[in-house]
C-alpha positions in Angstrom: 284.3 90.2 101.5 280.1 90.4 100.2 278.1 91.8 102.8 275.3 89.9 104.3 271.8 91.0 104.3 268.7 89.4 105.8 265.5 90.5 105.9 263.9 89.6 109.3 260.7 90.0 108.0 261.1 88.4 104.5 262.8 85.0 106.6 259.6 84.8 108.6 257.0 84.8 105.7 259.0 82.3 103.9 259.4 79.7 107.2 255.8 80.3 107.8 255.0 79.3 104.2 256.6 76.2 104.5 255.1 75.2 107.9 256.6 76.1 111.4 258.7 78.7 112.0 260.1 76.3 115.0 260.7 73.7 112.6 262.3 75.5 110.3 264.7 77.0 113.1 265.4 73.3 114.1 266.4 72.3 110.7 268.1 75.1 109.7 270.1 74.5 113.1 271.0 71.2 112.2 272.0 71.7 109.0 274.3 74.6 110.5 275.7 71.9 112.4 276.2 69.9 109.2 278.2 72.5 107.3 280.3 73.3 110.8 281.2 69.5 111.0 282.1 69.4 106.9 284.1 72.6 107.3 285.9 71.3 110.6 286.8 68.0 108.6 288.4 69.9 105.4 290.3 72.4 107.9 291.7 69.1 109.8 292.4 67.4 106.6 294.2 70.6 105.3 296.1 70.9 108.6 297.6 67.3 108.4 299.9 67.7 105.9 301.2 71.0 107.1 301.5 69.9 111.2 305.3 70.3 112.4 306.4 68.9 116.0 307.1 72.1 117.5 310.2 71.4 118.8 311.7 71.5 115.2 309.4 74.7 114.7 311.9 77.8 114.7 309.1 79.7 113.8 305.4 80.4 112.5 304.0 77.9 110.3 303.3 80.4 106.9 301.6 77.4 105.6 299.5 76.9 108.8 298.4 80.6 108.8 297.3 80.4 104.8 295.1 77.4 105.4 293.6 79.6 108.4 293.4 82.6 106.6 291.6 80.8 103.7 288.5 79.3 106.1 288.1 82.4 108.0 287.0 83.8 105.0 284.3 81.3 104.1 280.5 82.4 105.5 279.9 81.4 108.5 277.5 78.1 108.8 274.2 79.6 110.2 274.2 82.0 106.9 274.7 79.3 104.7 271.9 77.1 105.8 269.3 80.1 106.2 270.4 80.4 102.5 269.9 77.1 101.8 266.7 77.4 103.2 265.4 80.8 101.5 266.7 79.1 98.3 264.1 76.2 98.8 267.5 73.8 99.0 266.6 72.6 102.8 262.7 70.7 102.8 261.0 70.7 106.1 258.9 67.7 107.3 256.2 68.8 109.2 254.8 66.2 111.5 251.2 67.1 111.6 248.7 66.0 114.0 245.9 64.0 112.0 
């Protein structure tokens, strides 16, 4: 498993270079929320095939536990979008007073 390392001080000179640091907290939330929903969706989609009424279950699922096993390994969504947004991929609209 990589390590994650973010610099506090390096995120908030690159939010404040590309407008509000609120704004950029906001988007980055949303698009957290965005990667939580696609990940959900892939983990349900996996699970379907693999799902057994638990009467007939004599035991654990070792199919089940793989497919969970393989997601909790993947980065968690708040990571991926400050990524995304250190890495220029995420573009802010700021909605400046004129």
């Amino acid at each position: 498993m990589s390590t994650y390392i973010v610099n506090p001080v390096e995120v908030r000179m690159e939010e404040s270079a590309k407008g509000s640091i609120y704004e950029s907290i906001v988007a980055m939330g949303q698009r957290s929320r965005q990667i939580n929903d696609q990940i959900k969706t892939q983990i349900y989609e996996r699970l379907a095939d693999v799902i057994v009424d638990s009467d007939e279950a004599e035991g654990p699922n070792l199919d089940q536990i793989a497919i969970s096993k393989e997601f909790d390994r993947v980065p968690k969504p708040t990571f991926l979008a400050m990524s995304e947004m250190v890495g220029g991929q995420i573009h802010v609209k700021s909605e400046q007073a004129e």
